[in-house]
ZAPALO-175791 format. One record per residue (C-alpha): residue number from 1; residue in three letters; x, y, z. Coordinates in steps of 0.05 Angstrom, whole numbers. Layout:
BEGIN
KERO  lumfi  zavex      xx      yy      zz
KERO    NUM    ALA       X       Y       Z
...
END
This chain:
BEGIN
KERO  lumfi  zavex      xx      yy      zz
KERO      1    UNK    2153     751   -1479
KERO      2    UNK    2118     797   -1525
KERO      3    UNK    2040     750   -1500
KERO      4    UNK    2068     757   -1425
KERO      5    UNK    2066     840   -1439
KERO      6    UNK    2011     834   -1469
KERO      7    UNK    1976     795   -1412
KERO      8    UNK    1995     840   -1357
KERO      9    UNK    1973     901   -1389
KERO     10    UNK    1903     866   -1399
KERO     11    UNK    1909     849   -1328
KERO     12    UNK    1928     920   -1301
KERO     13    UNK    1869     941   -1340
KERO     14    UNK    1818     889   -1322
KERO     15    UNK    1841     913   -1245
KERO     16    UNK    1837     986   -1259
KERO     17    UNK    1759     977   -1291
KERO     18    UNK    1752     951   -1227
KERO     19    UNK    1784     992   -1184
KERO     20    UNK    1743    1043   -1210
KERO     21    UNK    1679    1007   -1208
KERO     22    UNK    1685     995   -1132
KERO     23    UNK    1704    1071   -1123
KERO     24    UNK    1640    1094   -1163
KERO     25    UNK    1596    1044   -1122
KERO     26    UNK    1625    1069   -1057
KERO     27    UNK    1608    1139   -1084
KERO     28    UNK    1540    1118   -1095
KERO     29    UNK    1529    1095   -1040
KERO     30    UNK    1560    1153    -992
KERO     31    UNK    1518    1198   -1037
KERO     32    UNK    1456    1165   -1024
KERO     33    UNK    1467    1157    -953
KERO     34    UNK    1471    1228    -949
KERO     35    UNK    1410    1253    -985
KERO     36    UNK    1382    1197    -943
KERO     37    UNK    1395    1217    -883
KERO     38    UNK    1386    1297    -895
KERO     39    UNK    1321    1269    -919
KERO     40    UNK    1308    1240    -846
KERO     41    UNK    1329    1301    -817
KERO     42    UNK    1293    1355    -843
KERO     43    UNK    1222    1312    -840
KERO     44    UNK    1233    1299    -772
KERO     45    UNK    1243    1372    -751
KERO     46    UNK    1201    1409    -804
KERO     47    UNK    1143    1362    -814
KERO     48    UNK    1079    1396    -792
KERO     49    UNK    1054    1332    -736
KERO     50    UNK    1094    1298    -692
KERO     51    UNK    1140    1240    -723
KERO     52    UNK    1160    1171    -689
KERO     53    UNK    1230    1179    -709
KERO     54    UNK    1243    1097    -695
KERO     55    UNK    1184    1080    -731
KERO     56    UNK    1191    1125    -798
KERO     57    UNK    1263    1096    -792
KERO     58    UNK    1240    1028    -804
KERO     59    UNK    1177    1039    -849
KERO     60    UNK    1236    1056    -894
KERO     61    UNK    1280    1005    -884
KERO     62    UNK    1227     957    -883
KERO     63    UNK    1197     984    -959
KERO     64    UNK    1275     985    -982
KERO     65    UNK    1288     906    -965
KERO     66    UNK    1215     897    -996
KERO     67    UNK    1238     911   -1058
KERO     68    UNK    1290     862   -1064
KERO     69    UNK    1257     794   -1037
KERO     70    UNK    1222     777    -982
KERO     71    UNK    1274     739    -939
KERO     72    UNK    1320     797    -937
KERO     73    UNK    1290     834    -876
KERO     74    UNK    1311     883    -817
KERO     75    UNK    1310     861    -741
KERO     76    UNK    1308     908    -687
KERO     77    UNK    1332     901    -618
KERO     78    UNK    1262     899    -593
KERO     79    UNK    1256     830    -645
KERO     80    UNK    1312     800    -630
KERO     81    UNK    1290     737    -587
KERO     82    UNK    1230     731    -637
KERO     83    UNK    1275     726    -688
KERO     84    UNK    1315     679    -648
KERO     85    UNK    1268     623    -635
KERO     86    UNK    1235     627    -698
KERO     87    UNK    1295     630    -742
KERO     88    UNK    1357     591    -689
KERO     89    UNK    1337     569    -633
KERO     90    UNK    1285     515    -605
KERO     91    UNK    1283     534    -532
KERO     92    UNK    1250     584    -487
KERO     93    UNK    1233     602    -423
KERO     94    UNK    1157     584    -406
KERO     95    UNK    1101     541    -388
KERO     96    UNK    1091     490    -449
KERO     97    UNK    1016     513    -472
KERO     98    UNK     988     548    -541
KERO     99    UNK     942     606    -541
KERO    100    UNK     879     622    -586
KERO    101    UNK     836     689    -592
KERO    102    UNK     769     677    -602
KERO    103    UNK     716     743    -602
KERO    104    UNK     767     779    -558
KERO    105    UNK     774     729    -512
KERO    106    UNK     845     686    -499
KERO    107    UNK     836     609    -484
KERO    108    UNK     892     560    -485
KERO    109    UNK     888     520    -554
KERO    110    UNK     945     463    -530
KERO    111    UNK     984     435    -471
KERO    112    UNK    1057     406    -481
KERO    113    UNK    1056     342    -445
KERO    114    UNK    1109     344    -392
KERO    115    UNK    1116     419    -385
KERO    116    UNK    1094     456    -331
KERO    117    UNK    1021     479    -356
KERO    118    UNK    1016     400    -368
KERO    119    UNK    1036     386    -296
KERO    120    UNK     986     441    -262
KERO    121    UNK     927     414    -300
KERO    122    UNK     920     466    -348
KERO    123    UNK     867     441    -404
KERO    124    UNK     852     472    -479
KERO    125    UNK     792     509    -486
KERO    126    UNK     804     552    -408
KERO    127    UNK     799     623    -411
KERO    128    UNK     855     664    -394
KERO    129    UNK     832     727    -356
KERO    130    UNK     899     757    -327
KERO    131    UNK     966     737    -336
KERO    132    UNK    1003     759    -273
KERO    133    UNK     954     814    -259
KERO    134    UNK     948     842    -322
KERO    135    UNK     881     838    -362
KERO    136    UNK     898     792    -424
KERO    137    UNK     831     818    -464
KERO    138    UNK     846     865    -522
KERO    139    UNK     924     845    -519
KERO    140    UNK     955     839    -579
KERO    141    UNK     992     762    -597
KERO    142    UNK    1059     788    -588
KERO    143    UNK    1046     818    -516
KERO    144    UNK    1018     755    -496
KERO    145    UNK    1075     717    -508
KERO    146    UNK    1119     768    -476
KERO    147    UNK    1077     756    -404
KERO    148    UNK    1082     683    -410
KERO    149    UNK    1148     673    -425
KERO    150    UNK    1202     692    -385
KERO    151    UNK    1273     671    -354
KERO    152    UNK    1271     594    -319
KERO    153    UNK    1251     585    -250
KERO    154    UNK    1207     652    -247
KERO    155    UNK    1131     644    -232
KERO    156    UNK    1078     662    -279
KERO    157    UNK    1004     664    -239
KERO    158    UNK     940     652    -289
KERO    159    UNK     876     674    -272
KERO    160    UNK     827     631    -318
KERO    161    UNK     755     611    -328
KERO    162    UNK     728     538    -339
KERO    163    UNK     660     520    -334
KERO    164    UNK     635     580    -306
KERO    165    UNK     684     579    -251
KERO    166    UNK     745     618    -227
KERO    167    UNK     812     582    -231
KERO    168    UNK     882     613    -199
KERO    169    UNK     946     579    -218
KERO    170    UNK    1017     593    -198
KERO    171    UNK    1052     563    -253
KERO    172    UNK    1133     561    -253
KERO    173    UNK    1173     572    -320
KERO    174    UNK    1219     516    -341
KERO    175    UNK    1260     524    -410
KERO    176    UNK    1213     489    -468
KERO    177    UNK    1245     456    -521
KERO    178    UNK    1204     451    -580
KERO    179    UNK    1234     390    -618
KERO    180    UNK    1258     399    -699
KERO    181    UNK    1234     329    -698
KERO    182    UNK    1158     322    -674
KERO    183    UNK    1151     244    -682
KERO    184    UNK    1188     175    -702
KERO    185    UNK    1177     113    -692
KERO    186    UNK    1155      47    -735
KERO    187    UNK    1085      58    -775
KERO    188    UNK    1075     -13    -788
KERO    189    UNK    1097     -59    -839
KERO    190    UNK    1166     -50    -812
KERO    191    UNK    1164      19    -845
KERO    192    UNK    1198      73    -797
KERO    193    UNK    1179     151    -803
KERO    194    UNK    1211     212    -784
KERO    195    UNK    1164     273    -780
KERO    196    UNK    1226     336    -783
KERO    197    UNK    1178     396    -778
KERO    198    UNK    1237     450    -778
KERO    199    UNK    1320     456    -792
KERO    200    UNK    1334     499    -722
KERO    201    UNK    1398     478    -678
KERO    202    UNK    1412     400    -671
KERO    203    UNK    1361     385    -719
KERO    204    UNK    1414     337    -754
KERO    205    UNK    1424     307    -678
KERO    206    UNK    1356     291    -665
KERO    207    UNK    1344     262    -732
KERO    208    UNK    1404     218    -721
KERO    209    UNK    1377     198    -654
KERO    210    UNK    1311     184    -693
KERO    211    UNK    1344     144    -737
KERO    212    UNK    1386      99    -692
KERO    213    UNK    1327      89    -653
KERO    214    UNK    1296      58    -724
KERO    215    UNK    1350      18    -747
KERO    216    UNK    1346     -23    -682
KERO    217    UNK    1276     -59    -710
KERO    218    UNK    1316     -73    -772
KERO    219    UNK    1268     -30    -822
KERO    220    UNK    1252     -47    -892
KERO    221    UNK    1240      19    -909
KERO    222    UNK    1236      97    -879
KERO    223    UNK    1202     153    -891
KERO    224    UNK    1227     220    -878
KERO    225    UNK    1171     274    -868
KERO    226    UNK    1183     348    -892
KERO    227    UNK    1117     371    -909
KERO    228    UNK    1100     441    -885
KERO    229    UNK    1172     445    -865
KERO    230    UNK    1198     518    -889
KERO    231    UNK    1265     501    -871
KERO    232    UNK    1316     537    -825
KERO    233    UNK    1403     527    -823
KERO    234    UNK    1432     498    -889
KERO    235    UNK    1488     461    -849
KERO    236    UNK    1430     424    -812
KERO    237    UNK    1397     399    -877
KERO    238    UNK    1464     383    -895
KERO    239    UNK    1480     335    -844
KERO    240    UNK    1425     302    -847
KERO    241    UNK    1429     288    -920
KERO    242    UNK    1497     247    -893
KERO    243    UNK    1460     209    -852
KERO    244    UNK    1437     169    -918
KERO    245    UNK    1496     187    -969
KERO    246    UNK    1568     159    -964
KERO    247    UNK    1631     208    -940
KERO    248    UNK    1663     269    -994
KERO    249    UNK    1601     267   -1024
KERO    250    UNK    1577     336   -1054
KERO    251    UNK    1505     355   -1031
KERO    252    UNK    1492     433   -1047
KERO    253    UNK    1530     489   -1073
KERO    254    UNK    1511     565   -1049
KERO    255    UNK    1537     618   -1103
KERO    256    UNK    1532     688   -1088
KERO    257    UNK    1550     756   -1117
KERO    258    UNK    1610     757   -1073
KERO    259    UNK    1667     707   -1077
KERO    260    UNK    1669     685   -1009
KERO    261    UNK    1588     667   -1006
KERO    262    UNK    1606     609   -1070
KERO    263    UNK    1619     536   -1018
KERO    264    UNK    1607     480   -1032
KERO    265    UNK    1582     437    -984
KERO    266    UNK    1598     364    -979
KERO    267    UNK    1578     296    -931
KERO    268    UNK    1636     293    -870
KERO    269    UNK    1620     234    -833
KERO    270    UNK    1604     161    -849
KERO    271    UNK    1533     147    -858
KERO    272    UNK    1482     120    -811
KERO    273    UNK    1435      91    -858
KERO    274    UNK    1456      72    -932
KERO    275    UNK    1425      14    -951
KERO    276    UNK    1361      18    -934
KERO    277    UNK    1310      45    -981
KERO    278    UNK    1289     114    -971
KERO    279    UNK    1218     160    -990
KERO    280    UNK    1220     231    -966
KERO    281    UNK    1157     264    -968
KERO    282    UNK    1142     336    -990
KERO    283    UNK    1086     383   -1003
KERO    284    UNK    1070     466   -1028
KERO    285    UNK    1100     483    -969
KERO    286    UNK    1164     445    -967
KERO    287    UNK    1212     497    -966
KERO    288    UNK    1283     522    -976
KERO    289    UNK    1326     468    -927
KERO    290    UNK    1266     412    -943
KERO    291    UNK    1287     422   -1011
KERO    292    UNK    1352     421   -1009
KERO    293    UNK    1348     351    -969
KERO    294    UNK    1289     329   -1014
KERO    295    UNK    1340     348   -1083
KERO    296    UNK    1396     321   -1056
KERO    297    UNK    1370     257   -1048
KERO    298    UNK    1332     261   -1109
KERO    299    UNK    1395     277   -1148
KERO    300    UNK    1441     225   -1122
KERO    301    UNK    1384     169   -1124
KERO    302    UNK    1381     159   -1060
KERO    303    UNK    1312     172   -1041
KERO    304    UNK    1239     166   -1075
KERO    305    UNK    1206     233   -1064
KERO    306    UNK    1129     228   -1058
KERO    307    UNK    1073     284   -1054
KERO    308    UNK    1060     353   -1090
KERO    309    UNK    1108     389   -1120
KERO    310    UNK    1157     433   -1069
KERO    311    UNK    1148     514   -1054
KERO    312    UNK    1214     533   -1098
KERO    313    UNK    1261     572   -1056
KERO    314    UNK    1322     571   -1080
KERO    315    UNK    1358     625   -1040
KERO    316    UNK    1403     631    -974
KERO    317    UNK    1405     682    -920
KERO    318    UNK    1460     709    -879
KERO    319    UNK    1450     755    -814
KERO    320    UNK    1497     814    -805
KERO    321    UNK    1503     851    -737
KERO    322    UNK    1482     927    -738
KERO    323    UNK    1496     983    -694
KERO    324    UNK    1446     985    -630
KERO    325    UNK    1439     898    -622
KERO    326    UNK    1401     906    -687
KERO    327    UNK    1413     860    -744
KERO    328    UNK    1394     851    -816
KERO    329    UNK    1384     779    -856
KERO    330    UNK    1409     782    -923
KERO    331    UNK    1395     742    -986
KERO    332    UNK    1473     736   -1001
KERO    333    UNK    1470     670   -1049
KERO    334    UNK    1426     617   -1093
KERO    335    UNK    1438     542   -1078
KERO    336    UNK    1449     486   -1125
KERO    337    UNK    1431     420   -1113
KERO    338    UNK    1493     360   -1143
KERO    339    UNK    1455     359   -1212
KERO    340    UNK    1469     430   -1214
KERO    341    UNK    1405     459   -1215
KERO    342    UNK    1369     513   -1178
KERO    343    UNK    1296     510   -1150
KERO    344    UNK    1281     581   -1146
KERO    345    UNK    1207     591   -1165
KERO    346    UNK    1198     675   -1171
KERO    347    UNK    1247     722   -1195
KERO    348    UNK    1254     771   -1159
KERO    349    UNK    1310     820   -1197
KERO    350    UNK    1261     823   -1254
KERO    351    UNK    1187     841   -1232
KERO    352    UNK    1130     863   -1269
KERO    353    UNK    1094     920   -1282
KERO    354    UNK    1059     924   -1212
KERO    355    UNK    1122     899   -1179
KERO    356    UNK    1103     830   -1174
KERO    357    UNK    1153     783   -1184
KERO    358    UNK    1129     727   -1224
KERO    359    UNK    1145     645   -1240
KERO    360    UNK    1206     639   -1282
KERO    361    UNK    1181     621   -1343
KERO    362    UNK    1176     548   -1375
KERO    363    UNK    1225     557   -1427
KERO    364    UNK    1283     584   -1385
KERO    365    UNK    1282     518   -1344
KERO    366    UNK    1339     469   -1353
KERO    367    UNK    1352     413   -1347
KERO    368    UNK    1396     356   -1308
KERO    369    UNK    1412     287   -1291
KERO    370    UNK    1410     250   -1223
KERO    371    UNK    1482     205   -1207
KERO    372    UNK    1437     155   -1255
KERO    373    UNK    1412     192   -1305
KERO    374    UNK    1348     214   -1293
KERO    375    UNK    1321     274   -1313
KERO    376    UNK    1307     337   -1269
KERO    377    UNK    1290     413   -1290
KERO    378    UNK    1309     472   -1251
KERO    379    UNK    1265     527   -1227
KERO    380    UNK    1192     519   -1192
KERO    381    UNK    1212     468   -1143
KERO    382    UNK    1227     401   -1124
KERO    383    UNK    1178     347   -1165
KERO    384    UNK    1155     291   -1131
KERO    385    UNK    1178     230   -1170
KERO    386    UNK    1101     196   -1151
KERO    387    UNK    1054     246   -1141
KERO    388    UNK    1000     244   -1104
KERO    389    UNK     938     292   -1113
KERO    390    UNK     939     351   -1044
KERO    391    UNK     879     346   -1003
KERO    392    UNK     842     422   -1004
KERO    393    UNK     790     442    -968
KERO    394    UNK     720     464    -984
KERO    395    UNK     701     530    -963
KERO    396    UNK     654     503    -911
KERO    397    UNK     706     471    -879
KERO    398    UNK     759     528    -874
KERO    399    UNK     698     571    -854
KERO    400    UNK     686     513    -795
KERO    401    UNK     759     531    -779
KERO    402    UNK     763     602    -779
KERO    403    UNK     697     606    -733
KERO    404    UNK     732     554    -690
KERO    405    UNK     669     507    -683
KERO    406    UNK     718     440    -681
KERO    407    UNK     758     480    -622
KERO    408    UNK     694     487    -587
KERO    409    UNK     664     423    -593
KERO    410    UNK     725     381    -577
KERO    411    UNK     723     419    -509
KERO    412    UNK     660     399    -506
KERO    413    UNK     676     326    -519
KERO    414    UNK     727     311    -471
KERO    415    UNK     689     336    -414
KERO    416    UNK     631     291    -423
KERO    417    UNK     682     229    -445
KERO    418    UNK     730     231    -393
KERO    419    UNK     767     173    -419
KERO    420    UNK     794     161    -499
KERO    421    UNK     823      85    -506
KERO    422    UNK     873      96    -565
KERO    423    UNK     893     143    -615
KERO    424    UNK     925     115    -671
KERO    425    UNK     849      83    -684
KERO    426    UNK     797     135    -661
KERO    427    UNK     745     158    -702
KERO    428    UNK     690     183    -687
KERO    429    UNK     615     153    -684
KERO    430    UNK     558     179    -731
KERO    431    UNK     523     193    -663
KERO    432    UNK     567     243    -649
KERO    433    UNK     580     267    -715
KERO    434    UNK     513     276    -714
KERO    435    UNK     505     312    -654
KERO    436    UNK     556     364    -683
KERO    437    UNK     528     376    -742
KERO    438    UNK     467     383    -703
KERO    439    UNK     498     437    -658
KERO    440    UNK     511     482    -722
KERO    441    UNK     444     498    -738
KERO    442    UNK     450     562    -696
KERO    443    UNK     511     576    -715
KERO    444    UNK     541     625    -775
KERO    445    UNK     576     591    -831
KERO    446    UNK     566     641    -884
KERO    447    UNK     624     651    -937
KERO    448    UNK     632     662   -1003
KERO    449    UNK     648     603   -1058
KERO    450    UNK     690     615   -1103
KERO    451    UNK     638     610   -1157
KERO    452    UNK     589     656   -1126
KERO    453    UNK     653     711   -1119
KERO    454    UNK     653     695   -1197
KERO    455    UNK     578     713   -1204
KERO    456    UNK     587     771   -1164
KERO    457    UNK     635     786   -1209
KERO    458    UNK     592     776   -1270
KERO    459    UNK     546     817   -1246
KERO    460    UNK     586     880   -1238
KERO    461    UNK     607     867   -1302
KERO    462    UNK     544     869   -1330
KERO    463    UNK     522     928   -1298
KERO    464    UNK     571     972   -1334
KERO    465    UNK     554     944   -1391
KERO    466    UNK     480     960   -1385
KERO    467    UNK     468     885   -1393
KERO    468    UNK     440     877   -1325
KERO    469    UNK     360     872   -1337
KERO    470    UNK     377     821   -1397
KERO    471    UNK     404     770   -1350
KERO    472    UNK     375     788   -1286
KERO    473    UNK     332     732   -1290
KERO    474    UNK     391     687   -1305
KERO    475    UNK     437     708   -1251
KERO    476    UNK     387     697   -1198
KERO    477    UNK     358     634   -1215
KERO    478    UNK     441     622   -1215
KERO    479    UNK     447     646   -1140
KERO    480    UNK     389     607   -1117
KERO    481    UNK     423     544   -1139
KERO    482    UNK     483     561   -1110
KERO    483    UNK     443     573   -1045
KERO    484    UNK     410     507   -1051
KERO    485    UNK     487     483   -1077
KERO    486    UNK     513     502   -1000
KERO    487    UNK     460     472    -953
KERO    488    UNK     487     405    -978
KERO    489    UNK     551     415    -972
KERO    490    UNK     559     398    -900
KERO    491    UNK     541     319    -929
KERO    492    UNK     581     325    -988
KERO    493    UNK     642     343    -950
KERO    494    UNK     636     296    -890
KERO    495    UNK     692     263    -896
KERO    496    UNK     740     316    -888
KERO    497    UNK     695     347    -831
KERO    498    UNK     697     282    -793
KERO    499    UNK     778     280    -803
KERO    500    UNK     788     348    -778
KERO    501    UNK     733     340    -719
KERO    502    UNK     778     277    -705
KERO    503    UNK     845     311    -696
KERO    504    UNK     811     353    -653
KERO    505    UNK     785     321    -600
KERO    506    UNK     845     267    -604
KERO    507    UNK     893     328    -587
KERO    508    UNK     852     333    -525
KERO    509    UNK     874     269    -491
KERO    510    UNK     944     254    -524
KERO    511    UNK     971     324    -551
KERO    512    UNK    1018     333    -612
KERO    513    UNK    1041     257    -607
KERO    514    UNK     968     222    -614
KERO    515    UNK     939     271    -664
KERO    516    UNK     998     255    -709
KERO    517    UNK     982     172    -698
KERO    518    UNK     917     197    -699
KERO    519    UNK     929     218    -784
KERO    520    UNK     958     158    -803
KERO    521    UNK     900     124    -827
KERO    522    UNK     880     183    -866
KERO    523    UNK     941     195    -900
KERO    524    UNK     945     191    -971
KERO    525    UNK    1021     210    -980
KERO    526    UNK    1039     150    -921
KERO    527    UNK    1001     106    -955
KERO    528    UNK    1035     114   -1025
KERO    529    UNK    1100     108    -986
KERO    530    UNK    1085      50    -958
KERO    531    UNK    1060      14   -1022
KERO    532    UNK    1131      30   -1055
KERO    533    UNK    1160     -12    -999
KERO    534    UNK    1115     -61   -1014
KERO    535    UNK    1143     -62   -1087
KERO    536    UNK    1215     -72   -1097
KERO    537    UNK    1218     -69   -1173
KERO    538    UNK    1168      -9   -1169
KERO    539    UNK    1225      27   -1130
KERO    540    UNK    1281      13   -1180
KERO    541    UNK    1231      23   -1241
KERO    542    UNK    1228      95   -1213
KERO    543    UNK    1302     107   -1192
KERO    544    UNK    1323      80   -1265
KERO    545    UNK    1277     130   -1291
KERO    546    UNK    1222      80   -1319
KERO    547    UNK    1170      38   -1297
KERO    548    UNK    1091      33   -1291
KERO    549    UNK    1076      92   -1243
KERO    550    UNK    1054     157   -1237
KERO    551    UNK    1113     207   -1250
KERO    552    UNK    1119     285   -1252
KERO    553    UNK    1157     291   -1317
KERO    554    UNK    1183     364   -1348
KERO    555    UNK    1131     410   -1310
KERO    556    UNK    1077     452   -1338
KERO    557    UNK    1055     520   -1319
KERO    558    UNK    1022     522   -1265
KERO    559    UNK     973     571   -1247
KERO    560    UNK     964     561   -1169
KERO    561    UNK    1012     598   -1125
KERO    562    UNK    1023     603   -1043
KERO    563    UNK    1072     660   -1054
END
């Protein structure tokens, strides 16, 4: 009786601590809203130039949610549908073709097969002049898209320049689904793929679909895609982790400040494919519902993941409705994958000095066991459990890109080869390789290596310190090399060139769909996939946690970063 007293009183204190905690944070807050918004007040009637009230508004909302993470971010009415597609929803209202601005100018960069652009002929590299009367030329992105896209059944009419000549086109919107799921199929060796570029609404379906589709050619093996997939609903990623896992089984736990944001989130259904063995595929910018499906697996042995280490967000977002059909996304909870770990890469509630927040370091990871025992860590991502080295490219290339010379000569190739026999196979001849390479000489391809920003560098450096005449000499016998360095680079780094140049000009005869088949042949993380098929033993060796391959063990700092 006398431990029962005692236990209530501790409990009547623990709830009036608490009591009074919530009171003092409701204080806080009202008193902060206040100063706020007398703050917002007097500026906009005392400050000495006119104020856009909406705007200031949101520059400080916007530097507020800033501070906390960069997933935790205000929408306004006028961003709603934006937000929509990009976040929910894979349909639209428009005519199935990709923009590009180039010097000023607007030309379509890709047609949807099947959509209406498709259907009136449309081809990349046109210029659009006027979209519905309106000049397109000094437009910004987002305007653009608002004069193309519209409600189904309305008209758009494109003026456009090809060749010189004038081009009208009445052009009627139909709703444009862009698929979660870009491409399945087999990939030979009775291997089938599954490329899953986002997690929007019915992703789970259409992977299903995908998958049903496969099982029909009795695979020995797929391979689920998520590279460069940032992710999207958690209850998507979920459901398609049951497509490989048995019923009641526990695939990620979300825990959050507030009570109600902890669930746990388990397989409902039977499962479509169990037996068959399994590689999912990730890279740097496999993200947040990638990595949940790429751990999951991982944790419960279910699946070999291949490639580069994942991007390492470990955090969920909730939208809340505002007043006005505005709305604000909210980082309400951190997600655990069965093991129990989390994957989050940069902590954000403890920045540095500049306000940076930084990688969580090494010695505060942890770690767990898969359903077999092997060993995982927490924090900086998902590792691959056979890595395979990420192709980068040279600066010549990404300069190539960003002057858009492949966009310009694929135009050029497709009108003067009307015909391409087959995708999956095309390269491209050294006679026309050639003749592109040729057709740079005029052109700019100036940028700045990485060791020559170093030597500019050095040279500053040396100027304050009144070393500069002692290694004058030194630094510019440097740069000439470097210059002499560059002019060969264009050999050095034909390969990836050609491979690029290829995808290119494939895209111009059979869209998304060919220049995927189009990569196959290039593709070192396929490849690797398709050798563990190969390789029975290999593929237990790894899920048993031994075995003569090349494994990401307990990771080491790393000093590269995409954040």
């Amino acid at each position: 009786m006398k431990n029962l007293k005692y236990a209530l009183l501790a409990a009547g204190f623990s709830i009036a601590i608490l009591s009074f905690s919530f009171k003092e944070d409701l204080f806080l807050v009202s008193k902060n809203l206040d100063i706020f918004a007398s703050l917002y007040k007097e500026i906009n009637i005392n400050y000495v130039d006119d104020t856009n009230a909406p705007q200031l508004m949101k520059t400080g909302i916007d530097a507020m949610l800033e501070s906390l993470d960069p997933y935790t971010e205000y929408v306004p009415e006028s961003e709603i549908e934006d937000y929509k597609l990009k976040y929910i929803s894979t349909q639209y209202g428009g005519i199935g073709a990709s923009t590009i601005i180039i010097d000023g100018k607007l030309f379509i960069n890709e047609v949807s097969e099947g959509y209406p652009a498709y259907k009136d002929e449309v081809k990349a590299g046109d210029q659009v002049v006027k979209i519905n009367g309106i000049e397109v030329k000094g437009k910004e992105r987002s305007q653009i898209s608002q004069l193309l896209r519209g409600p189904k059944g309305t008209p758009v009419d494109l003026v456009m320049m090809r060749e010189g000549k004038e081009l009208t086109k009445k052009i009627i919107r139909e709703e444009i689904k862009q698929p979660n799921v870009s491409y399945s199929g087999m990939v030979g060796d009775g291997i089938g793929y599954i490329k899953l570029d986002k997690f929007l609404e019915n992703s789970g379906q259409e992977v299903k679909d995908a998958l049903l589709n496969i099982n029909k050619e009795n695979p020995k093996g797929i391979i689920l895609d998520l590279r460069n997939n940032g992710g999207g609903i958690l209850q998507e990623a979920v459901k398609i982790v049951n497509l490989f896992v048995n019923k009641d089984q526990l695939i990620v736990t979300q825990k959050g400040k507030n009570i109600e944001k902890t669930i746990a989130y388990k397989t409902q259904l039977p499962p479509v494919s169990i037996n068959v063995p399994l590689v999912v595929l990730v890279n740097v910018n496999s993200a947040s519902a990638s990595e949940i499906v790429a751990g999951s697996l991982q944790d419960l042995d279910r699946a070999i993941v291949v490639g580069q280490r994942s991007y390492g967000k470990g955090l969920v977002q909730q939208t809340f409705n505002l007043p006005y059909n505005s709305m604000v996304k909210v980082t309400v909870a951190k997600y655990y994958t069965p093991s129990g770990r989390c994957i989050q890469k940069l902590d954000y509630a403890h920045r540095n000095a500049d306000g940076i927040a930084e990688q969580f370091a090494d010695s505060t990871m942890a770690m767990f066991q898969t359903k077999a025992g092997r060993n995982v860590y927490s924090g900086n991502g998902v590792y691959p459990d056979v890595a395979v080295d990420a192709d980068r490219l040279s600066p010549v290339t990404i300069s190539m890109i960003n002057k858009n010379l492949f966009f310009n000569y694929a135009n050029q190739y497709r009108k003067s080869n009307p015909k391409l026999e087959s995708a999956k196979a095309f390269q491209i001849s050294d006679a026309d390789y050639a003749a592109f390479i040729n057709g740079l000489a005029d052109k700019d391809l100036t940028y700045q290596s990485k060791t020559e920003r170093l030597l500019s560098d050095l040279r500053i450096e040396a100027e304050k310190e009144n070393k500069s005449a002692e290694v004058k000499a030194d630094l510019e016998n440097l740069k000439y090399k470097l210059t002499i360095s560059k002019k060969t680079y264009v050999a050095t780094h034909k390969s990836e060139i050609k491979r690029i140049l290829e995808t290119q000009i494939v895209s111009r005869y059979y869209h998304e769909k060919g220049r995927i088949e189009q990569s196959f042949q290039y593709d070192k993380e396929l490849i690797a996939a398709k050798a563990l098929f190969g390789n029975q033993p290999q593929m237990l060796a790894i899920l048993k946690g031994d075995g003569n391959y090349k494994v990401i063990g307990k990771p080491m700092k790393e000093t590269a970063s995409v954040d």
